[in-house]
C-alpha positions as a Markdown table, in Angstrom:
| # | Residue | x | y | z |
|---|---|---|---|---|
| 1 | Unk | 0.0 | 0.0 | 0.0 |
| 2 | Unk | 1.9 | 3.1 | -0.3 |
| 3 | Unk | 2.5 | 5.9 | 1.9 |
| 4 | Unk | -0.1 | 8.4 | 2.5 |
| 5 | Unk | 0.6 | 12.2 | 1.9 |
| 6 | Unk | 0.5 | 14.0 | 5.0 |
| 7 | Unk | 3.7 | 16.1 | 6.3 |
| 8 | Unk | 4.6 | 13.9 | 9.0 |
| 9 | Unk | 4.5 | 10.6 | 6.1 |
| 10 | Unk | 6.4 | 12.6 | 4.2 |
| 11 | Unk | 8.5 | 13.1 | 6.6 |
| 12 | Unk | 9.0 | 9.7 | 7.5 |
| 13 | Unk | 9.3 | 8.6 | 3.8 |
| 14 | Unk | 11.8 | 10.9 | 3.1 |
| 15 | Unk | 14.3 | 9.7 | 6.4 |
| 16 | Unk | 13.6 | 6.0 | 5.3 |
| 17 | Unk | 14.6 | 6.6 | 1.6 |
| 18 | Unk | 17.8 | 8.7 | 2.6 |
| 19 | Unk | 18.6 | 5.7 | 5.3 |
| 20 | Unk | 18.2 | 3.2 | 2.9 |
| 21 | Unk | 21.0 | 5.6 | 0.6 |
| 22 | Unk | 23.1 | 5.1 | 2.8 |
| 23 | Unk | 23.2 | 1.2 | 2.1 |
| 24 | Unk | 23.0 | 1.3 | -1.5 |
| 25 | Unk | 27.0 | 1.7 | -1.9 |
| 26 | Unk | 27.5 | -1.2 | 0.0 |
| 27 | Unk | 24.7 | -3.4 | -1.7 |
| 28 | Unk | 26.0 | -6.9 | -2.0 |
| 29 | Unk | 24.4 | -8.0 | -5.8 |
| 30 | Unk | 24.7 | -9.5 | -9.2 |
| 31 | Unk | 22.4 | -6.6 | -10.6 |
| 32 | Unk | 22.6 | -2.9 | -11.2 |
| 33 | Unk | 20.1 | -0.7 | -9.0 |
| 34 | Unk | 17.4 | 0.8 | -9.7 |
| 35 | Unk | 17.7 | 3.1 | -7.0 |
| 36 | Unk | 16.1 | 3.4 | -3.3 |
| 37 | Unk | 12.9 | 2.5 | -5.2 |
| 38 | Unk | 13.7 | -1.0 | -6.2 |
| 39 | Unk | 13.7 | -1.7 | -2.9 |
| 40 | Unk | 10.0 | -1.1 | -1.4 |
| 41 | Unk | 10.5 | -3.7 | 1.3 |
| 42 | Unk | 13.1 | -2.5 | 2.8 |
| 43 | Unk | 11.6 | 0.9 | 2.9 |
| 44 | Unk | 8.4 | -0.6 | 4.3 |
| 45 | Unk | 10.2 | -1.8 | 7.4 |
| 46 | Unk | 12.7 | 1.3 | 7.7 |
| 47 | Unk | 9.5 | 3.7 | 7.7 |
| 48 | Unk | 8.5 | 1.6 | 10.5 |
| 49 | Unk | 10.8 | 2.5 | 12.6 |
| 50 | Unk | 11.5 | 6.4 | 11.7 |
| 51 | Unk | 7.6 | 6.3 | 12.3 |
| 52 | Unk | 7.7 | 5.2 | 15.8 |
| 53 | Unk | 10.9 | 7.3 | 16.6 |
| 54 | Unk | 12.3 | 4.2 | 17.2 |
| 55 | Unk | 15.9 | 3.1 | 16.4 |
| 56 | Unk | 16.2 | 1.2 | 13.2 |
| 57 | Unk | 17.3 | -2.2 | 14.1 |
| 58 | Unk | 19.1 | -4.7 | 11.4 |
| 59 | Unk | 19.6 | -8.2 | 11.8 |
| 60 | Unk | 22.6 | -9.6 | 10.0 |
| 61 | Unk | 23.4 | -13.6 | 10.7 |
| 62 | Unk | 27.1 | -14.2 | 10.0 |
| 63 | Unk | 30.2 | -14.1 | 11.9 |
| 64 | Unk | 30.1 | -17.9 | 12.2 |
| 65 | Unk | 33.3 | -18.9 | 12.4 |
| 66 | Unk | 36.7 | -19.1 | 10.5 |
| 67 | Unk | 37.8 | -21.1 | 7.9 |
| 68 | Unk | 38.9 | -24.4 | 9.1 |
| 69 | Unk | 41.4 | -24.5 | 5.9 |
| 70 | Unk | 44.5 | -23.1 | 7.1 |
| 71 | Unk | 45.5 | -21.5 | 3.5 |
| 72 | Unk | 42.9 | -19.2 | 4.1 |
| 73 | Unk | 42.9 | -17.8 | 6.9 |
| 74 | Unk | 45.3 | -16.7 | 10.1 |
| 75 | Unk | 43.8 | -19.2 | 13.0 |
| 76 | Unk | 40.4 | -19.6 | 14.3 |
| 77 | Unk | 40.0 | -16.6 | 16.1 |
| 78 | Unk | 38.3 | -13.1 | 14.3 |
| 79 | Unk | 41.2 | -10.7 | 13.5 |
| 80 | Unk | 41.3 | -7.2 | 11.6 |
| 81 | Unk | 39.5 | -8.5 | 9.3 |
| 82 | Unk | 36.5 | -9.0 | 11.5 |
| 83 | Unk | 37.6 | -5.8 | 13.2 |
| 84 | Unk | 37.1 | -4.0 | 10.0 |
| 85 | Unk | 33.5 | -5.5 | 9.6 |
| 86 | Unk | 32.5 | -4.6 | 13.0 |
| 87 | Unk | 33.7 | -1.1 | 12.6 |
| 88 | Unk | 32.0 | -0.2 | 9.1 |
| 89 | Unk | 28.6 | -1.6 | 10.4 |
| 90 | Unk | 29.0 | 0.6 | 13.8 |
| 91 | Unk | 30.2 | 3.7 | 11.7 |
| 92 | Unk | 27.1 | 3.0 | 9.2 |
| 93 | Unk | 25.0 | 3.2 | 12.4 |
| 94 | Unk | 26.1 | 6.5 | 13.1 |
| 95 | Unk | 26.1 | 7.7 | 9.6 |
| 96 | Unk | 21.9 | 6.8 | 9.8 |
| 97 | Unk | 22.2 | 8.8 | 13.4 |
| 98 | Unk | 22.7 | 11.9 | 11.2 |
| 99 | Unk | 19.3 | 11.5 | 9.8 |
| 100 | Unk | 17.3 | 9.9 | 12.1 |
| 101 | Unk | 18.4 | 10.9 | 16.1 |
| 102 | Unk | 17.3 | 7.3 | 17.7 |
| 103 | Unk | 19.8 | 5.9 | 15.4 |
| 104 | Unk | 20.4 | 2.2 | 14.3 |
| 105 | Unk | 21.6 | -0.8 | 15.3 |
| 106 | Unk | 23.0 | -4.2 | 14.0 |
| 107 | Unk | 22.1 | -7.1 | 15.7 |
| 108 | Unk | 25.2 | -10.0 | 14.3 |
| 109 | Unk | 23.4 | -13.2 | 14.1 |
| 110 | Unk | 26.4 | -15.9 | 14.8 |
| 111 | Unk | 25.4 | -18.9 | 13.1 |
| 112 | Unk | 28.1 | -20.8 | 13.3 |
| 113 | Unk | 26.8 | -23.4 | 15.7 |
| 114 | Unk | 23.9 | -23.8 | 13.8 |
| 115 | Unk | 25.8 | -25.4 | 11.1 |
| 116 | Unk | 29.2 | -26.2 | 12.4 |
| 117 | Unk | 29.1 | -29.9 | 12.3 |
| 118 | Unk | 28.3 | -29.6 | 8.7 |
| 119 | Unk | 31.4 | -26.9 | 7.8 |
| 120 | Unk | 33.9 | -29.4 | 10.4 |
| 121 | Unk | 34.6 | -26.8 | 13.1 |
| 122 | Unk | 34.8 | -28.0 | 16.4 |
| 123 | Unk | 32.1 | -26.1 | 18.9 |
| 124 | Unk | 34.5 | -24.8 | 21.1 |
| 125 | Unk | 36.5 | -22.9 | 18.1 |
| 126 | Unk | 33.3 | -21.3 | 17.6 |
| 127 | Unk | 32.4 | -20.7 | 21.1 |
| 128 | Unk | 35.6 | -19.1 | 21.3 |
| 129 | Unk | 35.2 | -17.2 | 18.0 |
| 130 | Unk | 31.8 | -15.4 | 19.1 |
| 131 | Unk | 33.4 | -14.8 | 22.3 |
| 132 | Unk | 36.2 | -12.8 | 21.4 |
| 133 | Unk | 34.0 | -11.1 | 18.4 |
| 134 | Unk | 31.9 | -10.1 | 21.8 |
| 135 | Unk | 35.5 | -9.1 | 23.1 |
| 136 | Unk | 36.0 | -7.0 | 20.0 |
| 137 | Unk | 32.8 | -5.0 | 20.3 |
| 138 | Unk | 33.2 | -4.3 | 23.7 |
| 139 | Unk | 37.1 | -2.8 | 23.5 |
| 140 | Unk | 36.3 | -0.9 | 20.9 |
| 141 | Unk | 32.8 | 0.5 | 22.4 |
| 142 | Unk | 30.6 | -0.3 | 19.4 |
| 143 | Unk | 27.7 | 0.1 | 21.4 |
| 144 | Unk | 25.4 | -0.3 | 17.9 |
| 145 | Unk | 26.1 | -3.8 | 17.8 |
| 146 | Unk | 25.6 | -6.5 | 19.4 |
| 147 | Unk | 26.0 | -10.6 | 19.1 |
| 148 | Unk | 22.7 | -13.0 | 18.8 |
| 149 | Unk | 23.4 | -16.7 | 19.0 |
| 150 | Unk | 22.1 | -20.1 | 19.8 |
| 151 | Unk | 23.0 | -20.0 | 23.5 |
| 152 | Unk | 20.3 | -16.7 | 23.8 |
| 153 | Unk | 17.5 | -18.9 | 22.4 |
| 154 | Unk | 18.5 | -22.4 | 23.8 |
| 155 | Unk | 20.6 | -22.2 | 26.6 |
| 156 | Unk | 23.3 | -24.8 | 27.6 |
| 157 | Unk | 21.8 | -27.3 | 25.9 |
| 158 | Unk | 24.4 | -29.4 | 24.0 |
| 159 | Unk | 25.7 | -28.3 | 20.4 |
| 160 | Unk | 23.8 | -31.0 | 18.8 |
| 161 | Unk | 20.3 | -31.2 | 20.3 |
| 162 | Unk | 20.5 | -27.2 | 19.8 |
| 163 | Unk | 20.9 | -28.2 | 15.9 |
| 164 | Unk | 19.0 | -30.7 | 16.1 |
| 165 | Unk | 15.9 | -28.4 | 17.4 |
| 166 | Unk | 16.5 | -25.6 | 15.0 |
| 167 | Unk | 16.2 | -28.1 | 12.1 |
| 168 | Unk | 13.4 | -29.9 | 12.5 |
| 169 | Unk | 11.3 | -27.2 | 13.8 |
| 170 | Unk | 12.5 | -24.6 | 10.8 |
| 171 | Unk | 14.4 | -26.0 | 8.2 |
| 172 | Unk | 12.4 | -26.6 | 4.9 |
| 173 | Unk | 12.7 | -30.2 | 3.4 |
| 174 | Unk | 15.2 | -31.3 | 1.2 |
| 175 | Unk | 12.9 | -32.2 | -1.5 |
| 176 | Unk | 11.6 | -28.8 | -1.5 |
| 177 | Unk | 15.1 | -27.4 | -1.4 |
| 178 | Unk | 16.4 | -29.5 | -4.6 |
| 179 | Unk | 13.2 | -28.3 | -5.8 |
| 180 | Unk | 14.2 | -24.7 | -5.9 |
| 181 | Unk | 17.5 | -25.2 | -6.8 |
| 182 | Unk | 16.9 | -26.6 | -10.4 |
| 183 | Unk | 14.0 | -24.0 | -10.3 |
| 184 | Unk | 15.5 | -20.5 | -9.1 |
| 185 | Unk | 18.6 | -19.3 | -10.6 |
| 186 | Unk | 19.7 | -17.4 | -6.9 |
| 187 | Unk | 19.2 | -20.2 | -4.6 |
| 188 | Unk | 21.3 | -22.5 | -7.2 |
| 189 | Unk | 23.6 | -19.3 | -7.2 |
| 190 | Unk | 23.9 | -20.1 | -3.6 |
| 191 | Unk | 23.9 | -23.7 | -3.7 |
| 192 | Unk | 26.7 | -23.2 | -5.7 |
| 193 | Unk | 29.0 | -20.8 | -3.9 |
| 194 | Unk | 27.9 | -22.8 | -0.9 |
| 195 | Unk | 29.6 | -26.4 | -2.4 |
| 196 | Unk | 32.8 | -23.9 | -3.5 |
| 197 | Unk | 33.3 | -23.0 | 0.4 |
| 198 | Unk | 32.7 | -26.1 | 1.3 |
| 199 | Unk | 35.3 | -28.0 | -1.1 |
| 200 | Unk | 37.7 | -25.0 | -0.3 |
| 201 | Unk | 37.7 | -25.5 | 3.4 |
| 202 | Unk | 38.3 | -29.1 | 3.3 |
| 203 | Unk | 41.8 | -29.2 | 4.0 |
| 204 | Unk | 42.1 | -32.4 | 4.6 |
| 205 | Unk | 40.3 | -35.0 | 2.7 |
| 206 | Unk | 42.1 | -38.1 | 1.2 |
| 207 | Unk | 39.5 | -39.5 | -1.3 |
| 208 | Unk | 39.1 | -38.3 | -4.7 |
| 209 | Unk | 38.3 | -34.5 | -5.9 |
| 210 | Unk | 35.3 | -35.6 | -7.5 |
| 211 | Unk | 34.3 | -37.5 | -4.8 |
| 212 | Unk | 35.2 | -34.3 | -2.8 |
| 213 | Unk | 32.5 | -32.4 | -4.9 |
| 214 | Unk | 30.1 | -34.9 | -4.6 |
| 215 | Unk | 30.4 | -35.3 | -0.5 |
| 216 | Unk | 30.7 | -30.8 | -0.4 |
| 217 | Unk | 27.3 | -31.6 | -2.7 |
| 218 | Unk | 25.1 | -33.5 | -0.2 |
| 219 | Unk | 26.9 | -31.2 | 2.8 |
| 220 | Unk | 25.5 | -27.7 | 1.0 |
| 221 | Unk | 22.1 | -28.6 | 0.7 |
| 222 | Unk | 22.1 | -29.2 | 5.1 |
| 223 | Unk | 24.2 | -25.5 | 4.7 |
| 224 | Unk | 21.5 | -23.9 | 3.1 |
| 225 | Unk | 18.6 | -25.7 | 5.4 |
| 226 | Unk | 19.8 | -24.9 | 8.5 |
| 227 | Unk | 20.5 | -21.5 | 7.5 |
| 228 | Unk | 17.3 | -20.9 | 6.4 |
| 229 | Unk | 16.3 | -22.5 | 9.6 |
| 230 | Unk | 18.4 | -19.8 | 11.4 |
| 231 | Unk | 17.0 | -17.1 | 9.2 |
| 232 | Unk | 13.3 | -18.0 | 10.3 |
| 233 | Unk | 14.5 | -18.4 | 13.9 |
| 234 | Unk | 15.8 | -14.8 | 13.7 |
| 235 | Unk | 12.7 | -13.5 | 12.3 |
| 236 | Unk | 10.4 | -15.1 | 14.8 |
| 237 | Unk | 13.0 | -13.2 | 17.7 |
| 238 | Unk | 13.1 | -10.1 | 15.9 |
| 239 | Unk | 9.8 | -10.2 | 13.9 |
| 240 | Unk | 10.6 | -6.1 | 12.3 |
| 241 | Unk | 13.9 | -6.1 | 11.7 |
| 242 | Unk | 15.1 | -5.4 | 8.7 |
| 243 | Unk | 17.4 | -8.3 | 7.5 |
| 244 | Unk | 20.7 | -7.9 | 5.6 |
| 245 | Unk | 23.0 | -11.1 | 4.4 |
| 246 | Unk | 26.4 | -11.1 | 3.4 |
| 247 | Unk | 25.1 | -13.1 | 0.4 |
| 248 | Unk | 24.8 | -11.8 | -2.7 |
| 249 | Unk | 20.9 | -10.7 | -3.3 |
| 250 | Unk | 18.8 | -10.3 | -6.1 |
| 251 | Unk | 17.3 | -6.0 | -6.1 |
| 252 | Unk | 13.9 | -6.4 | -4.5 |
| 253 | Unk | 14.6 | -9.7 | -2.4 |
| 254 | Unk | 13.3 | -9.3 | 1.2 |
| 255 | Unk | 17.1 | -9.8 | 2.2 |
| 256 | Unk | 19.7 | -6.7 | 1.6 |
| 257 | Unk | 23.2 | -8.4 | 0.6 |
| 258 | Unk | 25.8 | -6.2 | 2.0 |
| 259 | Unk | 29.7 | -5.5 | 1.4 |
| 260 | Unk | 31.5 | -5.7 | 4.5 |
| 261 | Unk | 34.9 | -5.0 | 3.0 |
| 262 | Unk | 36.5 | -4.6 | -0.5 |
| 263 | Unk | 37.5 | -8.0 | -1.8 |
| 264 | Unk | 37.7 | -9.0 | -5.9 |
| 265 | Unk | 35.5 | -12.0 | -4.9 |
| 266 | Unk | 32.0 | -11.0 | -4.3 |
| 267 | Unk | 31.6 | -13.9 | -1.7 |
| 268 | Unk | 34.3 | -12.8 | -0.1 |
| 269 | Unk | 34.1 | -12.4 | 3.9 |
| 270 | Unk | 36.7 | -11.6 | 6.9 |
| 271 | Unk | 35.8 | -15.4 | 8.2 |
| 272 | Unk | 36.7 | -17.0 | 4.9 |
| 273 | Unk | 40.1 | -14.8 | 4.6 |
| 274 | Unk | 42.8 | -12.4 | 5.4 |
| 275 | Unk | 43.5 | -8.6 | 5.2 |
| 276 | Unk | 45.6 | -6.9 | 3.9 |
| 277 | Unk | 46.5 | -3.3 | 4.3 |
| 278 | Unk | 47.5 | -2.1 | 0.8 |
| 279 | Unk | 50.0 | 0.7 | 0.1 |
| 280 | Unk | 47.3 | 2.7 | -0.8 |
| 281 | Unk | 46.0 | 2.9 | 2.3 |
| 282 | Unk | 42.8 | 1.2 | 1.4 |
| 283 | Unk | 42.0 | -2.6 | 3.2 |
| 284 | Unk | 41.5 | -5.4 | 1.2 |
| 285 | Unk | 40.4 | -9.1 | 2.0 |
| 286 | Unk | 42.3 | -12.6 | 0.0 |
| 287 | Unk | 43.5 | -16.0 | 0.8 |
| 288 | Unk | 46.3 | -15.4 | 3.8 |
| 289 | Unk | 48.7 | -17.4 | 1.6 |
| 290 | Unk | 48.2 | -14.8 | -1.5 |
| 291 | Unk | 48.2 | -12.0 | 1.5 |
| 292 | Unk | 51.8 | -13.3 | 2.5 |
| 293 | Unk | 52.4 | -13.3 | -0.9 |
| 294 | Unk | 51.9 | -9.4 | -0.9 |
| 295 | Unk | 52.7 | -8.0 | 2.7 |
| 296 | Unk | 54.4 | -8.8 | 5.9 |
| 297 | Unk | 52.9 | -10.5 | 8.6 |
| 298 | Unk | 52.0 | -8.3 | 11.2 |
| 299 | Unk | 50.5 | -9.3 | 15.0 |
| 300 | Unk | 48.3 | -7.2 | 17.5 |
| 301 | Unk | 47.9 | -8.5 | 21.2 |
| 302 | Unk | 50.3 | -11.4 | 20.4 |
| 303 | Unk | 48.3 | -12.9 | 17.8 |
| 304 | Unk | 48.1 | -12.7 | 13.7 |
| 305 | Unk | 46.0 | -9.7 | 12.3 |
| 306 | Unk | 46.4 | -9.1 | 9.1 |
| 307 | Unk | 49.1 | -8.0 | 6.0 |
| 308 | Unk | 50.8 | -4.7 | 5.3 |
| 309 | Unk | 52.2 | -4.1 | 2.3 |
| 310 | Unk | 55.3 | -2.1 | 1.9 |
């Protein structure tokens, strides 16, 4: 329905549409955009909030964990690469301050558990990973953000009965998921860059490298279920939100992909690589062993950051 016509709407619309400006540089996307326009959902649920002089709250799962393949990135613990991301999402926050005085927030939706037996990380890297991506927030006072994960909505229930519960009660079937693969040219998109990840962060498998393919095969489809799971669980926690992915997305989708850093691959994130810092000045994110290839190694409380080039 759109927006009626009286000053305070138009008030209201005009906030939401500069707001959702602010995200269009960073949209994550195959497409060209159309503009604020081509995205009326997004505007629907930003209006919302400017409406109610509320802040405008984002939810953004991610932030799962790193890499378990070594040759990508610097251990299992979030560096400046994750540093980076945390800060452009605060600063973007305060950018949206400017226009609307309750502000924004980001809400980072860690779904590494959700999946993690599927990816091969042990739950205590990832436990350790959201725990010091807590850490990172805190000593750098991004008080815009903050870190949603299974342990808010289950507890201390053990790693696989949590999974276990989020799947069956969310996660669509895999008949209906194959469906849409061989139907909709995004979700095979994803299924696709999904399998890549998966065959990329297998560092050690003995068999075959098509029988690698086939095995990161079968694995993608539970990726993209539980996600999906997660994604419904999110929604049913924070039921307004408005929901951003750092997956590519179609202009239009109910999902805003967003850029967290530069990076030549469009999948690209800080949990599937290393920075580095170019000469330039400017941050970038690649495989740590082209990083090495490009900078010096250099460490920040004792422990591997990121790259500098000379």
């Amino acid at each position: 329905m759109p927006l009626t016509t009286t000053p305070r709407t138009r008030s209201t619309s005009g906030i939401s549409a500069a707001i959702l400006s602010l995200l269009l540089p960073h949209h994550r996307t195959a497409d060209s955009s159309g503009g604020v326009v081509a995205f009326p959902h997004q505007l629907r649920q930003i209006a919302d909030f400017v409406r109610a002089g509320e802040p405008v709250v984002f939810t953004l799962p991610g932030f799962p964990c790193k890499s378990p393949n070594p040759t990508k990135v610097l251990g299992h613990l979030p560096d400046q690469g994750e540093r980076l991301s945390l800060g452009f999402l605060d600063t973007l926050c305060g950018e949206i301050e400017r226009i609307h005085a309750p502000g924004a927030r980001v809400i980072i939706c860690s779904d590494g558990h959700v999946f993690g037996d599927l990816i091969r990380v042990p739950d205590d890297h990832i436990d350790a990973y959201t725990d010091a991506l807590g850490h990172l927030i805190r000593e750098a006072d991004l008080h815009r953000l903050s870190v949603f994960d299974l342990r808010d909505v289950l507890g201390d229930l053990p790693h696989g009965t949590k999974r276990a519960r989020v799947h069956q009660r969310y996660a669509p079937t895999l008949e209906a998921l194959r469906a849409e693969v061989r139907s909709e040219d995004h979700t095979l998109a994803l299924y696709r860059g999904i399998t890549r990840f998966l065959v990329e962060d297998t560092a050690d498998f003995t068999g075959t490298r098509s029988a690698l393919q086939r095995e990161c095969r079968k694995r993608a489809y539970g990726v993209i279920q539980r996600s999906r799971a997660w994604g419904d669980l999110i929604a049913e926690h924070h039921p307004r939100a408005v929901r951003l992915s750092i997956h590519p997305q179609p202009i239009g989708a109910p999902k805003f992909g967003i850029r967290l850093l530069d990076a030549p691959d469009v999948w690209a994130t800080p949990w599937h690589s290393a920075a580095l810092h170019r000469a330039d000045g400017t941050w970038t994110l690649m495989p740590r062993t082209r990083a090495e290839q490009l900078g010096r190694l250099v460490h920040r409380h004792g422990r591997p950051s990121h790259y500098e080039q000379g």
